[in-house]
C-alpha positions as a printed Julia matrix, in Angstrom:
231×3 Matrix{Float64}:
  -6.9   118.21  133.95
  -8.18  114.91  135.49
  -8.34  111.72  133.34
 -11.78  110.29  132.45
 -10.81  106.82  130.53
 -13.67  105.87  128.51
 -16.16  103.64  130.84
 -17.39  101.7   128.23
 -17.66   98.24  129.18
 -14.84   95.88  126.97
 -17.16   94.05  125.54
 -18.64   96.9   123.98
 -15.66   98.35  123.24
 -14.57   97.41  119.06
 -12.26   95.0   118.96
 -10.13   93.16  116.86
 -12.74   92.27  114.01
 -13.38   96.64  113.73
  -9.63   97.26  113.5
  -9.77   94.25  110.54
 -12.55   96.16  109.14
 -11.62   99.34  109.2
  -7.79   98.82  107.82
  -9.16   96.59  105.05
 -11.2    99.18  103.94
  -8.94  102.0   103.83
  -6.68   99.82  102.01
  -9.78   99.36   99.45
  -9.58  103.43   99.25
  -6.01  103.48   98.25
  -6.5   100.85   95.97
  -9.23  103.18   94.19
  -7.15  106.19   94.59
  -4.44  104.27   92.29
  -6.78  103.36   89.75
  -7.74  106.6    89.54
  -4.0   108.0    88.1
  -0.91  105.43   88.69
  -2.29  102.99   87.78
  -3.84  103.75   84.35
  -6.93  105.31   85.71
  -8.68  108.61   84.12
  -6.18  111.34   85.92
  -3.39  112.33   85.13
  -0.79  111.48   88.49
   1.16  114.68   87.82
  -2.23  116.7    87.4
  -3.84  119.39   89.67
  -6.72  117.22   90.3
  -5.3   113.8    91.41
  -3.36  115.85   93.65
  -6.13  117.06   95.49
  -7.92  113.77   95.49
  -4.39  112.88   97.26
  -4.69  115.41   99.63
  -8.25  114.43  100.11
  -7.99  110.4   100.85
  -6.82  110.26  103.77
 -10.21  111.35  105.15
 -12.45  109.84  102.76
 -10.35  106.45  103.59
 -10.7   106.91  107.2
 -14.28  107.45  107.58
 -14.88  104.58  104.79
 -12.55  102.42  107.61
 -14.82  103.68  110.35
 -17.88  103.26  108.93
 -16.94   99.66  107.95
 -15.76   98.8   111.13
 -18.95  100.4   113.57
 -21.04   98.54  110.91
 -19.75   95.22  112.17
 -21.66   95.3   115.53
 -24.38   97.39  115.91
 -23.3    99.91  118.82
 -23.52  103.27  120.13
 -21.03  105.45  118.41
 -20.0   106.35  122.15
 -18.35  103.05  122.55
 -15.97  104.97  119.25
 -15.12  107.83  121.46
 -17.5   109.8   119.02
 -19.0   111.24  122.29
 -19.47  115.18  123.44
 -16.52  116.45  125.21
 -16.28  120.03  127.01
 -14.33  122.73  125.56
 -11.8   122.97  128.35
 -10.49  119.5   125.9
 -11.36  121.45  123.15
  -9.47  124.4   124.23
  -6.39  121.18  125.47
  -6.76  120.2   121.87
  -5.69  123.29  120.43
  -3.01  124.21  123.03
  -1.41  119.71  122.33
  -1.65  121.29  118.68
   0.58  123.72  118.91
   3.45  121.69  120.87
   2.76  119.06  118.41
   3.77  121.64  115.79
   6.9   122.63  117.99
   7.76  119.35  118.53
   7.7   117.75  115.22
   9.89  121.08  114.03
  12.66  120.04  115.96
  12.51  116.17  115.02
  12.57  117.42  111.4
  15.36  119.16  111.94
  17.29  116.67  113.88
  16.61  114.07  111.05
  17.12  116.8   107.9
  20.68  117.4   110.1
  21.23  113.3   111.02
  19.99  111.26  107.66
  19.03  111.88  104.14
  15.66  111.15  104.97
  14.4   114.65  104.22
  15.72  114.87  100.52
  12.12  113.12   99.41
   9.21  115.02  101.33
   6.56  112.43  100.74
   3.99  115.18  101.28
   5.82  117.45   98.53
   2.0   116.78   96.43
  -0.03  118.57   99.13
   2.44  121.54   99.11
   1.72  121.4    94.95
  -2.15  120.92   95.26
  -2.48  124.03   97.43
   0.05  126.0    95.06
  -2.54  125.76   92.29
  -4.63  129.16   92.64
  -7.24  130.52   95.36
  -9.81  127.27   94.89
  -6.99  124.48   95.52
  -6.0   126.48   98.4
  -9.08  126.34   99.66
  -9.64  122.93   98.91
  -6.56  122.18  100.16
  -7.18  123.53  103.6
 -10.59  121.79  103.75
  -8.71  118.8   103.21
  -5.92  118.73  105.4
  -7.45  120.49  108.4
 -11.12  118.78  108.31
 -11.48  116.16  106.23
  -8.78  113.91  107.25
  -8.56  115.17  111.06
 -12.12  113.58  111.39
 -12.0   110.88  109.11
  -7.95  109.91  110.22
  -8.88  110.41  114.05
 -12.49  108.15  113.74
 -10.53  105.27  112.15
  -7.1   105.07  114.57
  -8.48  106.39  117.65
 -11.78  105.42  117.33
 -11.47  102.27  116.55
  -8.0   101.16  116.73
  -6.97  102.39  119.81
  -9.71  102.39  121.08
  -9.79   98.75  120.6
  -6.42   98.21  122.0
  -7.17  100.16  125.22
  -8.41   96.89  126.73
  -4.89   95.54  126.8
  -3.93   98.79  129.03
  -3.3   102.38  128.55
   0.26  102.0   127.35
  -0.1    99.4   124.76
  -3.75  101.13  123.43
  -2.35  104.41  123.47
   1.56  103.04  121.78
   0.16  100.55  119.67
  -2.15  102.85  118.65
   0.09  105.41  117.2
   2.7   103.15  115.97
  -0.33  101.79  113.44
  -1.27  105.03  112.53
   2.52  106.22  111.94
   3.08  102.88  109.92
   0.12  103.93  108.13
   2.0   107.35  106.75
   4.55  104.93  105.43
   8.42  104.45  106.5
   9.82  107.89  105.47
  10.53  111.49  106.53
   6.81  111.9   107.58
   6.64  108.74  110.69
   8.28  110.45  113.26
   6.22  113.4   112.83
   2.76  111.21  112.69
   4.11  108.86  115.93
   4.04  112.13  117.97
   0.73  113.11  116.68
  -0.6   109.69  117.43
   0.77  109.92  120.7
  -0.85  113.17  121.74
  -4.0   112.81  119.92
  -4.26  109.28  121.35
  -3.69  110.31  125.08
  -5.82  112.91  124.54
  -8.73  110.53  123.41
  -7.93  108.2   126.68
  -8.3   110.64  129.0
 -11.42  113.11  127.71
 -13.31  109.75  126.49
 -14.06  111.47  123.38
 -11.81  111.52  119.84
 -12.81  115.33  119.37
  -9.87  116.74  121.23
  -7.67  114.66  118.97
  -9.6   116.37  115.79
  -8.74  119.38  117.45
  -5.09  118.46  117.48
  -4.99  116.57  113.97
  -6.31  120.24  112.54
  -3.76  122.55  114.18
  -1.09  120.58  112.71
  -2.43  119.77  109.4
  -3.31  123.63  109.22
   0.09  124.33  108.8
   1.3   123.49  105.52
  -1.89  125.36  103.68
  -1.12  128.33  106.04
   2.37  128.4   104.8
   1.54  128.37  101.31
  -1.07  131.36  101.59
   1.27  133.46  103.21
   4.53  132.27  101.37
């Protein structure tokens, strides 16, 4: 399938004051998802429902971050990738899913077998959220495989490397996905979210359009509610 990088001209392109922007702002979320449990706030941290708002913030924080940063410059929301794309990248999408799944099986096992990282699944809370009965399930789902696929892939692909592209493929498309991997904190879960990064990232470069990385970000976040419904 033939590349087609996104021809928007650099300086229309967001840059460095969108990525500010946009991380600042997520970071806002979190702070608001603390105060909401952890940090003293109205729910209980070990309850059903600050779990799901867990499992939810991710894409509420990511479209918050994206609509911060496009609000910087007025712009097309082309020049985010948020652009039409055909379904043979849809159909890509679904297929860079699935290895992504394979993939990030093995490295799991190779680190369960290598380190201690996997003792402490920091995920374990959207495994309990979707254990909760029929509506958290659902929820659950909605969460993992739309929300955050749309509002994760707007913010670091859309804007970050998006943004970065200007400095070359490899550092937009590496860069990138080490932010967003950071991003899932330095645990068992990084490896796992550098590959997605990677895929969804070069995916994004070559269609033009941050869809077939949605795509991608869904098929792999599927997975865990899946599991539960049929465990």
């Amino acid at each position: 399938m033939p590349s087609k990088q996104i021809d928007a001209p650099a300086h229309r392109r967001p840059g460095w004051p969108e990525i500010a922007v946009g991380l600042l702002a997520m970071v806002a979320a979190t702070v608001v998802l603390l105060l909401l449990g952890p940090l003293g706030g109205p729910l209980d941290p070990d309850s059903l429902a600050y779990g799901l708002a867990v499992t939810a913030w991710s894409g509420v924080a990511g479209i918050a971050g994206f609509a911060a940063a496009a609000a910087v410059r007025i712009r097309s929301w082309a020049a985010f990738g948020v652009r039409r794309t055909s379904w043979r990248w849809m159909a890509a999408g679904v297929a860079a899913g699935l290895f992504v799944l394979g993939a990030k099986t093995v490295v799991n096992s190779v680190i369960v077998a290598l380190t201690d990282f996997g003792e402490t699944d920091p995920q374990g809370v959207f495994h309990d959220a979707a254990s909760g009965g029929a509506l958290p399930l659902v929820l659950t789902f909605l969460f993992l495989a739309v929300l955050t696929p749309i509002g994760e892939e707007l913010l670091f692909r859309g804007v970050v490397t998006n943004a970065l592209l200007r400095y070359g493929p490899v550092v937009g498309v590496v860069a990138g996905s080490v932010v967003f991997a950071v991003y899932h904190g330095v645990n068992f879960v990084l490896p796992s979210a550098l590959i997605v990064g990677l895929v969804c990232a070069e995916l994004m470069r070559r269609s033009g359009s941050v869809w077939p990385g949605v795509v991608v970000h869904a098929v792999n976040n599927s997975a865990l509610p899946v599991y539960v419904m049929l465990s």
